[in-house]
N, C-alpha and C positions, 0 to 999 in steps of 0.2 A: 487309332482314332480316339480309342477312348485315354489317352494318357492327354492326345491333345484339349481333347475336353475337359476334362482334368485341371489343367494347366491353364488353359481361359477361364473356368471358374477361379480359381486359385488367386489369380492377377484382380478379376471383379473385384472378389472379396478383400483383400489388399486394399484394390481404393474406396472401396465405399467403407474401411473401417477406419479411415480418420473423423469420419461422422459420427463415431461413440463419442456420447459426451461425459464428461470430464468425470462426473461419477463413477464411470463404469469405466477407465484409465483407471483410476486411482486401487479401484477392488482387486485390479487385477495386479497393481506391485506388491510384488514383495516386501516386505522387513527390509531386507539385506538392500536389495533395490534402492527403496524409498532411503533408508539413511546414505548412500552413496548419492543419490541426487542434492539431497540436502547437503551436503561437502561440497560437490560439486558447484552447489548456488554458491555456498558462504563462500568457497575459495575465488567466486569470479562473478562476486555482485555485478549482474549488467549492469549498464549507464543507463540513466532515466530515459524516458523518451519526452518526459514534458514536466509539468509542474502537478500533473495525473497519473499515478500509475498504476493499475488498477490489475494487478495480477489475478484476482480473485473472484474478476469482475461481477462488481457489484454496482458497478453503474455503467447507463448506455450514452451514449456520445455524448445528448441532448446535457445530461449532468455532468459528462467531463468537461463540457467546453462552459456550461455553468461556472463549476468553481476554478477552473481555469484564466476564468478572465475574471474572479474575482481577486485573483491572488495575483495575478499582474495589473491589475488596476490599484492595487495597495502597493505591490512594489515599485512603480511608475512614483509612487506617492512618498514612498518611506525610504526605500533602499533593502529594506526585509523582504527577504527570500522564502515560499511555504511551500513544502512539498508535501502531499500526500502520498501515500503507498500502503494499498490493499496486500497483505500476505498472503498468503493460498498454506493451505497445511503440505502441501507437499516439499517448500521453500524451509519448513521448520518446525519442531516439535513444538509443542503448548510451552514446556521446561525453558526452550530456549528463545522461545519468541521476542524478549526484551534485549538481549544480545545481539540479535538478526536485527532489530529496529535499530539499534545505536553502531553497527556496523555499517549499515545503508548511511542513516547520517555523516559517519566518519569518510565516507567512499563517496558518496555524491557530494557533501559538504555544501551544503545550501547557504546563501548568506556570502555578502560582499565580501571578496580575500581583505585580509587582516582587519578585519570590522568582528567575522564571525558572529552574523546577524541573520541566519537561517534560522528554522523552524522544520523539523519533520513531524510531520503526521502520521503515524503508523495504525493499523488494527489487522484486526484476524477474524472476520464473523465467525468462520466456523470455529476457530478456539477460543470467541468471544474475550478478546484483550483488545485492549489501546494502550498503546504508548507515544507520547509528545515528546520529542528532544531539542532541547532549546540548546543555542549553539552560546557560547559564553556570552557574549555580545547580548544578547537575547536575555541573561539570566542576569545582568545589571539591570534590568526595561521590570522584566518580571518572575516572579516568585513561582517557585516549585508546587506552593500553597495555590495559586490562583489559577496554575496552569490543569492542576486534580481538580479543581472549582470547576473550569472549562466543562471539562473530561464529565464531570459527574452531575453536572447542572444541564447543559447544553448538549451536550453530546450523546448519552448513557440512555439518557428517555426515551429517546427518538432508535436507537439501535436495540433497544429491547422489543420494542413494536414491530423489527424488522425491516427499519426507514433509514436504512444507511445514507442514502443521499440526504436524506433530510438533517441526519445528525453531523452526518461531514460540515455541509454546508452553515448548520447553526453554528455548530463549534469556532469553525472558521471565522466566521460571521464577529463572534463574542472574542476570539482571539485578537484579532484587527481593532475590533474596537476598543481591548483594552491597551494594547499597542498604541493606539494612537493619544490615549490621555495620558501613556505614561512618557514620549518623546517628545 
């Protein structure tokens, strides 16, 4: 009797331990773990699910479906393709986080085929980076110069406050805009 008790506690605990949140997963991998996962992503970047992806979530529906429909009301408009994507530190180390941005871009490849007129957005709050990859197509329109502009005008202010959505959506906002004086 008492193994079967045992064993219904055992099962509870099982399901109610998908409810630990995501901090308290993370304490618990290992080194050896955490780098095997991290392979794991880089060898088999998922496919986006939208023009949001918010691995690290840092925003709630209300702002995906926000700059969701701002960057297909610009591509309705232009033919430029914007994809955002939230990192998680579990996806990548600090060291490699700019290699993990510019591999996503290589793997989803945003931006009309043979135009190469995508744009990724990438950052990492908790290893506080951004990186923007402008696909060549992109880098005829605009400068490596104006795109750090973006980044550290627009963007940077608002993510030091802790207003990710705000700084996505500025950023965004100032990227589009300068896209469109320069087409």
């Amino acid at each position: 009797m008492k193994s079967k008790a045992f064993l219904i506690l055992s099962v509870l605990i099982l399901l109610i331990n998908p409810l630990r949140t995501h901090a308290q997963v993370q304490k618990e991998i290992t080194k050896e773990k955490l780098e095997g996962y991290r392979k794991t992503f880089w060898d088999n970047i998922p496919k986006p699910k939208g023009w949001v992806n918010d691995y690290e979530l840092d925003f709630n529906k209300k702002q995906i479906a926000s700059l969701e429909n701002q960057i297909l009301k610009f591509k309705a408009e232009s033919g430029i393709q914007i994809t955002i994507v939230t990192v998680d530190t579990m996806m990548t180390s600090k060291k490699k986080f700019n290699d993990l941005a510019l591999r996503i871009a290589n793997s989803w490849k945003p931006g009309e085929k043979g135009k190469d007129n995508g744009i990724l957005i990438a950052f990492s709050r908790k290893h506080r980076l951004i990186r923007i990859c402008n696909g060549y197509g992109i880098e005829k329109l605009i400068s490596d110069k104006e795109t750090k502009e973006v980044i550290d005008r627009y963007i940077i202010p608002h993510f030091k406050k802790d207003d990710y959505y705000t700084g996505a959506f500025t950023g965004l906002t100032e990227l589009i805009k300068l896209l469109k004086k320069k087409q």
